[in-house]
N, C-alpha and C positions, 0 to 999 in steps of 0.2 A: 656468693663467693664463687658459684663455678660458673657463670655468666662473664661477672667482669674481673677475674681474678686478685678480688678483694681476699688478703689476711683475714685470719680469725680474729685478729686482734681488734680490725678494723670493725668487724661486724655483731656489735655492742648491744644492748637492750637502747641505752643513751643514744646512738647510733642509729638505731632504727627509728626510736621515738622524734628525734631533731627532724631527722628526711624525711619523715612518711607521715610522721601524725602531730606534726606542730605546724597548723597554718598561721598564715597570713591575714587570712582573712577575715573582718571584721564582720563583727551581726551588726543587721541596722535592726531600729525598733521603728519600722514601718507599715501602714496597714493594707500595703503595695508587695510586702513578703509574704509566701506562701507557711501554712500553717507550721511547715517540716523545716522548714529554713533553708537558705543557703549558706555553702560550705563547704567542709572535705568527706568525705567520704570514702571507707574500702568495700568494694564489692569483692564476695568472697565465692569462687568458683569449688564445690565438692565431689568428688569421685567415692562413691561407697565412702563414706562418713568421712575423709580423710579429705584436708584441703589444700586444692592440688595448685589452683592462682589465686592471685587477689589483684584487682583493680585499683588503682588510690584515682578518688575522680575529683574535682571540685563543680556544684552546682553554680551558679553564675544568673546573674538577671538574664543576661542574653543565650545563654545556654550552657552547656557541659563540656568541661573541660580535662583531658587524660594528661595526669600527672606524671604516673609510673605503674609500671603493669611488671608483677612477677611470678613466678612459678616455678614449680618442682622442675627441674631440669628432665627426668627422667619420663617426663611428658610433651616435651618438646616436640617429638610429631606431631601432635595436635594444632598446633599454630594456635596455641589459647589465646596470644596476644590479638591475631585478626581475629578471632570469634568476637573475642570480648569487644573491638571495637566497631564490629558490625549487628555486636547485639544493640 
């Protein structure tokens, strides 16, 4: 919400669930896929127990792809987003 100044109203469980954690993407049952699969994924960044980013990535045969990256706004000097994408 303080990012793109998204309503409350807007910023749902449904809402998050649609954008962030209902892929596209199909499993295949192939013996060419790795054990873990590919897929979506959130990589989840902690500061003292408390979770400060999260990454949403997709695994890919050809490699990794950044979906959307968020974080506590109140961490924003950190530039989580380039860490995360240079880790």
């Amino acid at each position: 919400m303080a990012i793109h100044n998204d309503p409350i109203t807007k910023c749902t469980l449904t809402e998050f669930e649609n954008f962030l954690c209902q892929s596209s993407l199909q499993k295949e049952s192939s013996a060419i896929n790795p054990s873990c699969g590919y897929g979506s994924f959130h990589l989840q960044y902690y500061l003292n127990d408390k979770m400060i980013a999260c990454s949403v990535i997709d695994i890919l045969p050809s490699g990794i792809s950044s979906v959307y990256f968020y974080y506590e706004p109140n961490f924003s000097f950190l530039k989580l987003g380039v860490y995360s994408a240079l880790k």
